[in-house]
VMD Tcl script that draws the C-alpha trace (Angstrom):
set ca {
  {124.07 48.96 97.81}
  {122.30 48.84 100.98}
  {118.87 50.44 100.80}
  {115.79 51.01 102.22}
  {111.62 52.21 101.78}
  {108.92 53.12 103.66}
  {105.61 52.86 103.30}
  {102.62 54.19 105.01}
  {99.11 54.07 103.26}
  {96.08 55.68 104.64}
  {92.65 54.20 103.58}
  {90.44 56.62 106.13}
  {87.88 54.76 107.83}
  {83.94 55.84 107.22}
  {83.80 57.88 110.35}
  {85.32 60.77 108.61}
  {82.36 61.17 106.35}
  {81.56 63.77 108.83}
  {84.35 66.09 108.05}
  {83.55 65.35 104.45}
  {79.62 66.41 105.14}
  {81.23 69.54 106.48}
  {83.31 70.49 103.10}
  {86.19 70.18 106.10}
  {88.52 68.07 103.31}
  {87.63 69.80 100.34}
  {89.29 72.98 101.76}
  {92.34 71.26 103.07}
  {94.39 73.46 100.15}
  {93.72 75.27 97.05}
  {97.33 74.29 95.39}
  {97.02 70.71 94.03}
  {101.05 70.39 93.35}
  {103.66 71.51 96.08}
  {107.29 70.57 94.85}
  {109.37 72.03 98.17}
  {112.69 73.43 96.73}
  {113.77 74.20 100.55}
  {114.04 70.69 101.41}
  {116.73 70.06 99.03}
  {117.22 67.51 95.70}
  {118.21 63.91 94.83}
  {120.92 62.70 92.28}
  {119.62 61.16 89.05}
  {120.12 57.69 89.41}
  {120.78 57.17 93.53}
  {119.21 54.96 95.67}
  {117.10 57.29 96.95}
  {115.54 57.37 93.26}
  {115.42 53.65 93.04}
  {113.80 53.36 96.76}
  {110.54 55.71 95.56}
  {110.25 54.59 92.16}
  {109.68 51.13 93.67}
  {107.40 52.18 95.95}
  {105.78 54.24 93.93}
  {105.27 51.81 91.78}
  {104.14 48.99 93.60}
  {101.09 50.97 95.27}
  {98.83 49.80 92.93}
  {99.62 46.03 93.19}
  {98.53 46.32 97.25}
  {95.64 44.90 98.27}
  {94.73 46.93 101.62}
  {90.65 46.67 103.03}
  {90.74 47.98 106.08}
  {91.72 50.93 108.30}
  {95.51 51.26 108.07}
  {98.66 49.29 106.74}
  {102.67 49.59 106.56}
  {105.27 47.83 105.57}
  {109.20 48.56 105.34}
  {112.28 46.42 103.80}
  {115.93 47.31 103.69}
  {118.74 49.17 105.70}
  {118.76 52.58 107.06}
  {119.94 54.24 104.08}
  {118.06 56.48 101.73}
  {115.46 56.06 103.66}
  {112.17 56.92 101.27}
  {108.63 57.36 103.26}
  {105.28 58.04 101.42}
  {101.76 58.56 102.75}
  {98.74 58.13 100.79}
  {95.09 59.39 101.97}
  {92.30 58.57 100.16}
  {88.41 60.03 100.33}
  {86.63 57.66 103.17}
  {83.74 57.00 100.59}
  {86.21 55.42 98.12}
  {86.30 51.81 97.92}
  {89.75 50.09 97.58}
  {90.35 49.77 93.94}
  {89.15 53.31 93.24}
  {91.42 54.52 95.89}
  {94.60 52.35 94.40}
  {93.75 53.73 91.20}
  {93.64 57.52 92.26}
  {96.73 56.82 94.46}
  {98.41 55.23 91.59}
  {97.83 58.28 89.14}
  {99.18 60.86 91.41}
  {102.18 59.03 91.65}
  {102.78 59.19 88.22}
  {102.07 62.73 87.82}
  {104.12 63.63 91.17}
  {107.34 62.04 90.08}
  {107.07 63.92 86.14}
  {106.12 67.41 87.70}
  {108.78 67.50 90.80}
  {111.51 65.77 89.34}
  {114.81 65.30 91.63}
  {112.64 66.59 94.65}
  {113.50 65.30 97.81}
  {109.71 66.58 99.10}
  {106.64 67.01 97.01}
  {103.06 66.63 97.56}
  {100.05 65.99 94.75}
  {96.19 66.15 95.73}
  {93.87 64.71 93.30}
  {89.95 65.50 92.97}
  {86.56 65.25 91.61}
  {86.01 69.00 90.60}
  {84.34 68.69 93.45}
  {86.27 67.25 96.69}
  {90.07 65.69 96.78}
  {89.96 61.81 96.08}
  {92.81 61.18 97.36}
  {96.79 62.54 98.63}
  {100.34 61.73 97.83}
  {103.38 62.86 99.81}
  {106.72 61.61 99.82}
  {109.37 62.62 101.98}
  {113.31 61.63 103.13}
  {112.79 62.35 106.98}
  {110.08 60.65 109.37}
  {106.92 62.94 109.32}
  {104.35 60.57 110.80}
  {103.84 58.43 113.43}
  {103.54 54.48 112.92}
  {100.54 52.85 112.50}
  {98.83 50.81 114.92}
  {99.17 46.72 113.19}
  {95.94 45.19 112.52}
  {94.85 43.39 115.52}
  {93.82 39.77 114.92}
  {90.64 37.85 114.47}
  {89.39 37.65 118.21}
  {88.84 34.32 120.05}
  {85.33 33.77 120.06}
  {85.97 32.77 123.79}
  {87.14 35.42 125.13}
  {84.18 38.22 125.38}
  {86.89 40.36 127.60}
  {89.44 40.44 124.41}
  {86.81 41.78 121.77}
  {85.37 44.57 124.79}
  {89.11 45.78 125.06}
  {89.80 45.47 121.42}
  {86.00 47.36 120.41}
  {87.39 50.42 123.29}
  {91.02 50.73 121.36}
  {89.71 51.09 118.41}
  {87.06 53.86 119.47}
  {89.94 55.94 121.68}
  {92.46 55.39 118.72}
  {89.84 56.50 116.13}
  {88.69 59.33 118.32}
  {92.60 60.46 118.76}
  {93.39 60.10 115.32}
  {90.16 62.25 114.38}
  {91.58 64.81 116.71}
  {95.11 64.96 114.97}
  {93.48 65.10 112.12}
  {91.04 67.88 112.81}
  {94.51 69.81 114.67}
  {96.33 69.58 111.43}
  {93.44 70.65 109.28}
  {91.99 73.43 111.22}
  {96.16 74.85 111.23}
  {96.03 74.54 107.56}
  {93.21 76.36 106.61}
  {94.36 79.32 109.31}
  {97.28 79.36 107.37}
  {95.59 79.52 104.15}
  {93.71 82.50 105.54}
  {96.70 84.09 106.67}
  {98.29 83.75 103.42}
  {95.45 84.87 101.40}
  {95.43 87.64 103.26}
  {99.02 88.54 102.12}
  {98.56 87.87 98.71}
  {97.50 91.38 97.11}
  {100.84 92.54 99.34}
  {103.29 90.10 98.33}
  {102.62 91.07 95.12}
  {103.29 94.87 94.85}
  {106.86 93.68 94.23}
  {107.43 97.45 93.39}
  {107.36 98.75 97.18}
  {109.31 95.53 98.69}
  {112.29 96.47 100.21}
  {115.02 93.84 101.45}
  {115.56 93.55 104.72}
  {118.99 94.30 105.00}
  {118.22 97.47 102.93}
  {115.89 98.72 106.24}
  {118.58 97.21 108.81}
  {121.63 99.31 106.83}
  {119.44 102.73 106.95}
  {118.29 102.13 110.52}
  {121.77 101.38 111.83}
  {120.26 97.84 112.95}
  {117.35 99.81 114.59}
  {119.32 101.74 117.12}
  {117.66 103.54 120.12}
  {119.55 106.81 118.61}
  {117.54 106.76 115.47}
  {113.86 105.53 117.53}
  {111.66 108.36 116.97}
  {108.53 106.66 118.90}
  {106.88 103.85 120.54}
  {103.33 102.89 119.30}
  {100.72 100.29 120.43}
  {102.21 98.18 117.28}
  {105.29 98.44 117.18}
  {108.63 101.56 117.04}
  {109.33 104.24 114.50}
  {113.02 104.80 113.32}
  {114.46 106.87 111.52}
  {116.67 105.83 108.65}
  {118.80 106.87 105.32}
  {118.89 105.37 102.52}
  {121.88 104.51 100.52}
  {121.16 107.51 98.09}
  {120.56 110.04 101.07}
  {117.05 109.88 101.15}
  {115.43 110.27 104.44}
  {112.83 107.88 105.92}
  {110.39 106.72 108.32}
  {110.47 102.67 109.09}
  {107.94 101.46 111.28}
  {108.65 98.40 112.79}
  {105.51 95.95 113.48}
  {105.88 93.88 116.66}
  {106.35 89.86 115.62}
  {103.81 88.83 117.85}
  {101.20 90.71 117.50}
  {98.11 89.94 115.54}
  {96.16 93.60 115.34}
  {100.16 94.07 113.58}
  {99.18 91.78 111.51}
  {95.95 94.17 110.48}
  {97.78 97.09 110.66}
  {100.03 96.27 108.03}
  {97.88 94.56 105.44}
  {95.74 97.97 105.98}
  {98.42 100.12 105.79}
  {100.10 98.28 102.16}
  {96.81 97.88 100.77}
  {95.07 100.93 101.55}
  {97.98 103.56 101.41}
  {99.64 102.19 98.16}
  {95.99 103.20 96.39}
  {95.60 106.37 97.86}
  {97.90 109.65 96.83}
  {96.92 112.98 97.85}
  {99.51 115.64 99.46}
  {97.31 115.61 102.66}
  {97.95 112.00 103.49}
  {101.46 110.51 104.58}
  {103.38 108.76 101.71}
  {104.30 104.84 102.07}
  {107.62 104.58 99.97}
  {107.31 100.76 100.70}
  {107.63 97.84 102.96}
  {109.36 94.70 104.13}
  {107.82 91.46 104.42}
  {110.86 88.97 105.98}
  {109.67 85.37 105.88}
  {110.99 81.80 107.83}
  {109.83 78.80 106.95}
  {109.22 75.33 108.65}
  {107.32 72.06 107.71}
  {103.71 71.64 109.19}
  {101.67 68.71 108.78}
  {101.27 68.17 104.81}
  {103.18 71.55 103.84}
  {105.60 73.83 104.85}
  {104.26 77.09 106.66}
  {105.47 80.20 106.14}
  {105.83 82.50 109.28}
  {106.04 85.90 108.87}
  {109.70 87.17 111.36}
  {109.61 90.85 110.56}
  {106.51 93.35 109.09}
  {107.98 96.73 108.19}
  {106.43 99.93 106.98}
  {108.26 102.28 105.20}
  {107.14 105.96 104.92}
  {108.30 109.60 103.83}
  {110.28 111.42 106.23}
  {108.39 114.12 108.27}
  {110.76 116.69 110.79}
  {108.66 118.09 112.46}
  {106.65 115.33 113.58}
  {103.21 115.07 114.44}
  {100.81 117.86 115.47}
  {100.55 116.70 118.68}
  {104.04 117.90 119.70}
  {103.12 121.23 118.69}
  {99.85 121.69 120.24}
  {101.26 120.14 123.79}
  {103.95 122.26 124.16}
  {103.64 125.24 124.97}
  {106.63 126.61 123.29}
  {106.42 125.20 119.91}
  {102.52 125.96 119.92}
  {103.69 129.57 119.38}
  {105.17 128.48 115.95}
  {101.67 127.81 114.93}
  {100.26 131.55 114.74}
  {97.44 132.00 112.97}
  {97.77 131.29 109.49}
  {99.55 128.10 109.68}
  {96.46 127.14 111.97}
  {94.11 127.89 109.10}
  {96.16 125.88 106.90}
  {96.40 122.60 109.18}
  {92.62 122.65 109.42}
  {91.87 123.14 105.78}
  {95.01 120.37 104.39}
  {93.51 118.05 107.38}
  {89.93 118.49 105.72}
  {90.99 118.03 102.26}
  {92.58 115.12 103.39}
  {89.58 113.61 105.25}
  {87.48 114.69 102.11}
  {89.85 112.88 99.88}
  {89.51 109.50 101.58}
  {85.61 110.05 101.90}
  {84.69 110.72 98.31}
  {87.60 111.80 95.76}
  {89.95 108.62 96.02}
  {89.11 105.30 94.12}
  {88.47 103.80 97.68}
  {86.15 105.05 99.99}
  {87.67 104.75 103.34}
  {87.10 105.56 106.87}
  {90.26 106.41 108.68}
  {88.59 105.84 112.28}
  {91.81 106.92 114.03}
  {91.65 110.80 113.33}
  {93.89 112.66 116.31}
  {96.38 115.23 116.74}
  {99.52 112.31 117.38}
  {98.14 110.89 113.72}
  {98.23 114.28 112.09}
  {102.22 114.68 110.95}
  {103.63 117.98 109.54}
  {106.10 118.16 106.73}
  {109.34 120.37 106.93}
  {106.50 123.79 105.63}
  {104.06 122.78 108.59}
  {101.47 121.23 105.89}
  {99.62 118.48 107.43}
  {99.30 114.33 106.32}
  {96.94 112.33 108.17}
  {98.77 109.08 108.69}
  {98.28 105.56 110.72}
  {95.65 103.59 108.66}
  {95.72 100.26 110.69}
  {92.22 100.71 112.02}
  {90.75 102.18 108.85}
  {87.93 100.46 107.38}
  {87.00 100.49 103.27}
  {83.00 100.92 102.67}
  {81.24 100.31 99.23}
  {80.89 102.91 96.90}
  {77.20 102.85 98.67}
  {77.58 101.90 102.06}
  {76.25 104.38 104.64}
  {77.19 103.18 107.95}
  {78.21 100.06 108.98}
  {78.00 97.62 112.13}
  {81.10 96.65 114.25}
  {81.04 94.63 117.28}
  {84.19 95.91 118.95}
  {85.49 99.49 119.32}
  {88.50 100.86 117.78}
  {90.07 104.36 118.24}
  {90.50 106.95 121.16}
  {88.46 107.96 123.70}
  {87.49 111.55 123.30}
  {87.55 111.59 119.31}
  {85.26 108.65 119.00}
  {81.63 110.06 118.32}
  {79.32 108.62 121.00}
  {76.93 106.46 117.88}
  {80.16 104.14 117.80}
  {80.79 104.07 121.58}
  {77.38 103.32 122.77}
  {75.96 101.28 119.17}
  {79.20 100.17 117.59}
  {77.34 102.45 114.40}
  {80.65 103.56 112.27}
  {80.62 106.09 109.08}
  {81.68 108.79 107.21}
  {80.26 111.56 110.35}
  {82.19 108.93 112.79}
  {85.77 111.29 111.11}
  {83.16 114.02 110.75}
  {83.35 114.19 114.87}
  {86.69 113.47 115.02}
  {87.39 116.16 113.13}
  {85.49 118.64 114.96}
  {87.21 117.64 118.40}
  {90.38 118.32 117.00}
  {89.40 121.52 115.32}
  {88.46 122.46 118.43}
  {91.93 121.10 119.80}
  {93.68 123.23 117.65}
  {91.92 126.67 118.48}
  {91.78 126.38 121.63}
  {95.74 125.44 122.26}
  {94.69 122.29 124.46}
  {94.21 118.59 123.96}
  {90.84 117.30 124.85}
  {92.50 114.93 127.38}
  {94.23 117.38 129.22}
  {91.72 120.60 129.29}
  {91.27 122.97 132.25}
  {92.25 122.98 135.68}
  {92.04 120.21 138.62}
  {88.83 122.12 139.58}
  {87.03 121.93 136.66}
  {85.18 119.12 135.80}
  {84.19 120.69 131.86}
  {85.16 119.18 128.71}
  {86.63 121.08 126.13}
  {83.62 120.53 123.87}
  {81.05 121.66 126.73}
  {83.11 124.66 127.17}
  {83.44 125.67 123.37}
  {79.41 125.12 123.63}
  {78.66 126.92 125.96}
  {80.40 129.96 125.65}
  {79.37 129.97 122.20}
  {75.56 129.90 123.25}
  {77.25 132.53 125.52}
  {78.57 134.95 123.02}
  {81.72 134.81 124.47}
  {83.54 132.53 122.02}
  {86.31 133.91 122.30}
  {87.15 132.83 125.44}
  {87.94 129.72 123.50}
  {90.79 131.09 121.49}
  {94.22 130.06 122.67}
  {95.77 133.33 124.14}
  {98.87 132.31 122.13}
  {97.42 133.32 118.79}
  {98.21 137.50 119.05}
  {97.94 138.29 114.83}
  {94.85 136.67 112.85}
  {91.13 136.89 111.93}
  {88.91 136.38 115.00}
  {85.94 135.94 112.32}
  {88.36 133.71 111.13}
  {88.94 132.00 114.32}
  {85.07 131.96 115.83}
  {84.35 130.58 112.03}
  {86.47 127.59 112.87}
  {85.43 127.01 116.12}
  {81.56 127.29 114.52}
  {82.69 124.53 112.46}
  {84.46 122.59 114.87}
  {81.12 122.36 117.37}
  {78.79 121.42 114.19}
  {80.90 118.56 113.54}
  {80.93 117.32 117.13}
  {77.13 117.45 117.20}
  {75.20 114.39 118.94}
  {72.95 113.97 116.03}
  {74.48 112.16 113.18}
  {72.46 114.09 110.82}
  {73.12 117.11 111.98}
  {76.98 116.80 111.20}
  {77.93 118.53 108.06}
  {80.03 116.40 105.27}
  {83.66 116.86 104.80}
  {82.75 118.47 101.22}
  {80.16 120.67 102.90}
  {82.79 121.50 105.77}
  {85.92 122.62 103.34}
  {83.16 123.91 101.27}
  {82.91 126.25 104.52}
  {86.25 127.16 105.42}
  {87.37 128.21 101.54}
  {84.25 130.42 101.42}
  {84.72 133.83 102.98}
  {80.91 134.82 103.18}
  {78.67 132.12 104.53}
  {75.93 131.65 106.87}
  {76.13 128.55 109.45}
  {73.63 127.05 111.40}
  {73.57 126.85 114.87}
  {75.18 123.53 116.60}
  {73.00 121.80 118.70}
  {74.83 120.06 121.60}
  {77.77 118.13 121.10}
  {78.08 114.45 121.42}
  {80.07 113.75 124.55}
  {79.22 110.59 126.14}
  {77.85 110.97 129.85}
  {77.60 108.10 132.43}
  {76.59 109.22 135.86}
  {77.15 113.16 134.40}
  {80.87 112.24 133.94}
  {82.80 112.53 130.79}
  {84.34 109.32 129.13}
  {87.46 110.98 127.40}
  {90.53 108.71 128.48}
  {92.89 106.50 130.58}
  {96.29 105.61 128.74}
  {97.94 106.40 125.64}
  {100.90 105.81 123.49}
  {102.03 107.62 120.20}
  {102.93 106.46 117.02}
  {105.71 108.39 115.59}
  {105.96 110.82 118.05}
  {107.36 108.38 121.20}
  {105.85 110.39 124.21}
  {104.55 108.18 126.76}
  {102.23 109.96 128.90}
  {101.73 108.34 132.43}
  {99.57 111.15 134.59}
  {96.39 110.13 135.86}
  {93.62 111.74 134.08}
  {91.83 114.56 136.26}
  {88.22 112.89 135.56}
  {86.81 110.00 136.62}
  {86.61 107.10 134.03}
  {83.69 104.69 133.24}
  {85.27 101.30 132.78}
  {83.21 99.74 129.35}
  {82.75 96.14 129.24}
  {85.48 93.67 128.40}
  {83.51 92.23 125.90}
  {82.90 95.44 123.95}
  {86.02 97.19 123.67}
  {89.09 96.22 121.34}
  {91.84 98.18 120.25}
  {90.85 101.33 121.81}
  {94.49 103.63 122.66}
  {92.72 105.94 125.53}
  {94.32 109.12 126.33}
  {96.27 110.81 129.33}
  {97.13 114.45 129.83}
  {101.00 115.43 129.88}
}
mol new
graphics top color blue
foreach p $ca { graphics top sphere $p radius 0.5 }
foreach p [lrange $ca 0 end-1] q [lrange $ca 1 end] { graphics top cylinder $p $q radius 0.2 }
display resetview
């Protein structure tokens, strides 16, 4: 029977101490024992068995001092190739020895494996690796140059510079493969907590099936993520699938937010995730196979009529929302907000609060929804600190634009703006006329100073309370205030709207951010779940921010 073995064993050279110094190798994995099932088995008894049980066997009887050594014997046939890396401080015998005992352990704990890798270690760093594999996975070693002529000065100058460049280039590969490993390792720690809420998978071909293989006739939307279909289930239910985009790394965010944060929180002013899809490929990378994620998928309630935004932009269906279903949008959207704040188990800060991520149920009650940007605080935790900005011009209170300062009163505003969004019939990108330079919150100011409030009040609203209505819009300016501390809580602001006698305080002026005595409210936006791209230029000038200090940011344009 023709056969033949491979072998390639590593004895790194001292220069690596570095990496070692740096805790570099004791991170290369936190699984000791990979047996990959994907890369297939070997019969009991083949040649393939006989080829790495007699190399495995004979790694302890090599005597190997220096740098790097291989050897090979036999035909091209069941072809066996095994790399050993030991710790650089190890001396030889200690390394044979270590070598030697993850052999045995590798062969009784992945039996019949065609690939399977064992790390050994201290308690403290990895002594030493063991992989064996059918196919090629590294690149020959360089044979041991001989003993120089002690003539020939030239030979040992070219000999000293290989051996620095090939050191230096291996150190490099080295260094590639580790620093991809431990992104990886990241990545899929990342995933953990999701992968295992086995409860809310869903298979991918279950999505596919209900989406009609994501057809543009079931698209609801485009986001900045990813698209919004509509689907039905096998057993007639009706839902929401959000498709992440593949490439995109914010996606990445987005979902582990959305899975993590979602699944924990239930309250009926907050969308409903019903589950998601998490469709995996695999290929081999360096020591171990990677796992790439191919498709992210969200999977939420159903919601007809969309999001709030479609109501309040148009001026037909904003006649749907007389008074009383007004009322009720701003108290469920408070309750909500007031939920994430201090009732649920988490305390969470939804940073994204706008009219496109408010969506209304078949009865017009409202669910805050997109949690990608949201951020979880301590049970403590006042404010916190973020280097780049996330979140829409014109709801984003002017502490996080101009300080990167984020907290509970950073919703507070964003609540206000959209209060005020809501009486007044406009969005804050697209308010007044050509002529006017006025923001919507300078205007609701002012004429309240005025006494004219309402002046605010959309004209479309004929039946109602106006107490009821110049109580909101009250409410609405003292949550838009510049002061931080001036901003009411979400208790103290449904605490407000429920109660039918109560004094307020007077706002002080609202938190726009001026530049120049221009307005920052917005430049571009796209909708999640609702599909409208808007593509108008926006009436007032904009004051381009830094490169450096804005991320993630979906900016606003007027229908």
């Amino acid at each position: 029977m023709a056969s033949s073995s491979k072998l390639l064993l590593f004895f790194l050279s001292p220069i690596f101490v570095h990496f070692l110094a740096l805790g570099t190798i004791a991170e290369l994995t936190e699984q000791k024992l990979e047996c990959y099932k994907n890369a297939g088995n070997y019969s009991p008894n083949s040649s393939y068995e006989e080829n790495l049980h007699r190399l495995l066997n004979s790694l302890s009887t090599k005597t190997v001092d220096y740098g790097f050594y291989n050897f090979s014997d036999g035909e091209i046939t069941d072809e066996v190739y095994v790399i050993g890396i030991c710790r650089p401080d190890m001396d030889p015998e200690s390394c044979r020895k270590c070598i030697s005992a993850a052999s045995t352990n590798l062969t009784s704990s992945c039996p019949n494996f065609l690939l399977a890798t064992r790390w050994l270690d201290d308690g403290e760093y990895n002594d030493c690796m063991l992989r064996y594999e059918k196919s090629k996975f590294y690149k020959p070693s360089i044979e041991r140059t001989p003993p120089p002529n002690p003539k020939g000065k030239k030979n040992i100058v070219i000999i000293v510079v290989c051996s620095v460049v090939g050191s230096v280039i291996l150190i490099i590969f080295i260094g590639c493969i580790i620093l991809r490993m431990r992104k990886t390792e990241e990545d899929d720690e990342n995933m953990g907590d999701i992968q295992n809420r086995e409860s809310l998978q869903f298979n991918f071909s279950t999505i596919r099936d209900a989406t009609d293989n994501f057809s543009n006739a079931n698209k609801l939307g485009q986001g900045g993520f990813g698209a919004v279909f509509k689907g039905v289930l096998s057993d007639g239910q009706q839902i929401a699938v959000k498709r992440l985009a593949m490439n995109s790394k914010q996606g990445d965010l987005e979902f582990q937010n959305e899975v993590l944060f979602v699944a924990k929180l239930q309250h009926r002013n907050l969308v409903r995730l019903l589950g998601f899809c998490l469709e995996p490929k695999e290929r081999i990378l360096g020591f171990k196979i990677r796992k790439e994620r191919k498709e992210r998928i969200l999977v939420y309630e159903f919601l007809p009529n969309s999001s709030l935004d479609h109501f309040i932009s148009d001026p037909i269906k904003r006649e749907i929302l007389q008074w009383e279903k007004r009322y009720k949008i701003i108290e469920g959207i408070a309750r909500g907000l007031l939920y994430l704040h201090e009732d649920s188990r988490l305390k969470i800060i939804h940073r994204d609060l706008k009219t496109s991520n408010v969506l209304l149920d078949s009865e017009l009650n409202p669910k805050i929804s997109d949690f990608g940007m949201a951020r979880l605080f301590q049970t403590d935790q006042i404010q916190s600190i973020t280097s780049g900005l996330a979140g829409t011009f014109g709801y984003m209170a002017p502490e996080y634009v101009k300080e990167g300062r984020i907290s509970m009163k950073s919703d507070v505003y964003s609540f206000g703006t959209l209060v005020l969004e809501i009486m007044c019939g406009q969005k804050i990108s697209s308010f007044g006329t050509e002529e006017e330079t006025e923001g919507l919150l300078s205007y609701a100011w002012k004429n309240w100073n005025e006494g004219t409030t309402s002046n605010v009040i959309d004209p479309t609203l004929r039946d109602g309370s106006t107490d009821e209505m110049k109580k909101c819009i009250h409410i609405g300016l003292l949550c838009v205030q510049e002061s931080v501390s001036d901003r009411p809580t979400m208790s103290s602001v449904v605490a407000k709207l429920i109660s039918e006698n109560v004094t307020l305080p007077p706002p002080s002026k609202p938190g726009f951010f001026m530049q120049n005595s221009v307005v920052v409210e917005a430049s571009s936006s796209q909708e999640y779940y609702s599909g409208s791209t808007r593509s108008d230029q926006l009436k007032n000038e904009v004051v381009p921010l830094s490169r450096n200090d804005v991320s993630m940011i979906t900016e606003l344009l007027p229908r």
